[in-house]
Structures are given as structure tokens and as C-alpha cells.
N, C-alpha and C positions, 0 to 999 in steps of 0.2 A: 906175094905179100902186099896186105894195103897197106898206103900210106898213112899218116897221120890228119893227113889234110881232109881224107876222104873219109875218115870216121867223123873230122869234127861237123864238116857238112853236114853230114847225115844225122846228124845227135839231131833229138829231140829236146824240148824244152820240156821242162815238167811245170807245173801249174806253182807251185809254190814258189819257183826258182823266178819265172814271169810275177807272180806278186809282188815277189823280193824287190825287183828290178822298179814295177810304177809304185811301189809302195816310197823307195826311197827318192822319185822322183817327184811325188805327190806331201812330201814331207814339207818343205820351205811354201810351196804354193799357200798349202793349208794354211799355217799360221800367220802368212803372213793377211790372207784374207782376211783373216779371226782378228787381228789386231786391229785390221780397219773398217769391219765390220762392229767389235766393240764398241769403238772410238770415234764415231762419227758415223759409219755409214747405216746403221741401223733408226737414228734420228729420221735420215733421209731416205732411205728407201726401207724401210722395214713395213711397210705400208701394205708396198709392191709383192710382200709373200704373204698376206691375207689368205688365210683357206677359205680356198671357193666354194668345195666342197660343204663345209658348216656354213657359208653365206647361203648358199641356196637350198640344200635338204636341212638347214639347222643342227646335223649329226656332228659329233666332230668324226674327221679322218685318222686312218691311223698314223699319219703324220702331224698332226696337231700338234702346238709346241714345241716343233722341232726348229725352228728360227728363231724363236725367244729362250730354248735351251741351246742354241749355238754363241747365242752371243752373251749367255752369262755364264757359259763355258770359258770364253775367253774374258767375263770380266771378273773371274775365280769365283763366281758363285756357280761354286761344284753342288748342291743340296736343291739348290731353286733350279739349276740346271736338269737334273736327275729327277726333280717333283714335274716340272713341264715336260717332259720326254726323255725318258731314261735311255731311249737310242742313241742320242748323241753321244752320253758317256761311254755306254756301252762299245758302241764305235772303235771311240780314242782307245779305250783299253784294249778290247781285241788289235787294233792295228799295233798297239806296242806288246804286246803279248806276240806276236805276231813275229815283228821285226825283232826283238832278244831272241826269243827261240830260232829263227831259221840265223843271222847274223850268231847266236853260240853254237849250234851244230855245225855251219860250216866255217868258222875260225878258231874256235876252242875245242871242240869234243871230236870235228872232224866226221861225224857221222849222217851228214846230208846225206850222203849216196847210196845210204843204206836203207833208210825212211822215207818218204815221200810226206811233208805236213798235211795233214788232209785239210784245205780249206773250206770244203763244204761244212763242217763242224761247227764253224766260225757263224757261217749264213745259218747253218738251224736255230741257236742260242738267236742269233739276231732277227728272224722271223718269232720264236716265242717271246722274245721280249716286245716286241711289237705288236703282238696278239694279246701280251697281257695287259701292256699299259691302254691298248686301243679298247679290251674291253671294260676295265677298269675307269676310263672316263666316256665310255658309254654308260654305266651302271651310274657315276654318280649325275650323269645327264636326267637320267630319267628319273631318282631320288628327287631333280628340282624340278620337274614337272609333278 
């Protein structure tokens, strides 16, 4: 007979149950950076995330506007956030979509052990939205040439 000790050893982590875990560790870090990135540090260092990439080939990247949608994220302009880089929204919502789901299957519904969340799912939707907004202000880049 094995013991108990010696299965929990041996258990595996599944990939969800690890996101669960830095997702709820990466939760207070986030906002609180947001609040003082809002509130002051964007005056003073928002300088410091200049895309280099559009300094020097003129193109934007497909991160463009992701530091001027992080912090009117957090000054609730959710619309001007979303027109500058709809990844960042996207983001926040996947991570709470994220965290309800896997936090109600396993303390409400009980059916964690049964499903596995597939997070790759998560990174597709998030590489297409990245590909759409990046070609979308390539298209109106070249409209103002």
C-alpha cells in the first residue's frame, strides 16, 4: 500500500492550477503599480517607455500604446485605453475571466479535477488581438503618408 505522502509528492502540477497560484500573487503587485503609475509616475518616467522601435524604423510596434493604455487604464479611461492598445484591456479581462472560472470550479461546482482550463486559448485570442490592432495602426500609418 502507498502512502499518502508519497502520491502527494509525486502529483503533478497542471498548468492552470500554477497560473491560479502567480495569478493570485501577481494580483496586489499589479494595482498597486497602476495606481502609481497613474498618479505620478507616468509624468516622470513615461518618457523612459518611448517605442524605440517607431524612433528608429518610424513603424509602430505591436506594442505601441501599451504604456499610454496602462495608465488610462488605471485613470478609468477604459475607451481611450482600448483606442491606444486594446491588449491591455484585453489582459485585465482574460486574467479575471481567468481567476472566476478556475476559483468557481474549484470551490463551487467542484469540477477542477475533471477539466483541465486550457490556457493556451487565452494566448491565441491575445496574439489575434495583437495582430489586429498592430495591423490596424500600420494601415492607418501609411493612409498619412
Amino acid at each position: 500500500m502507498i502512502s499518502t505522502t508519497k502520491i502527494q509528492s509525486n502529483r503533478r502540477y497542471r498548468a492552470d492550477e500554477i497560473f491560479y497560484q502567480i495569478g493570485k500573487g501577481f494580483w496586489l503587485p499589479f494595482c498597486l503599480a497602476g495606481i502609481w503609475f497613474a498618479h505620478g509616475g507616468y509624468e516622470r518616467y513615461g518618457q523612459l517607455a518611448a517605442c524605440e522601435v517607431r524612433r528608429i524604423c518610424g513603424f509602430p510596434c505591436p506594442g505601441c500604446g501599451g504604456t499610454r493604455a496602462f495608465y488610462n487604464l488605471f485613470l478609468g479611461e477604459f475607451a481611450r485605453s482600448f483606442y491606444l492598445n486594446p491588449t491591455v484591456i484585453y489582459g485585465v479581462l482574460a486574467y479575471f475571466h481567468f481567476m472566476l472560472l478556475y476559483f468557481y470550479r474549484k470551490h463551487v461546482s467542484g469540477t477542477i479535477q475533471k477539466k483541465e482550463i486550457h490556457i493556451q486559448y487565452y494566448m491565441y485570442v491575445a496574439i489575434a488581438v495583437i495582430l489586429t490592432q498592430w495591423a490596424v495602426k500600420i494601415i492607418n500609418f501609411l493612409h498619412i503618408l
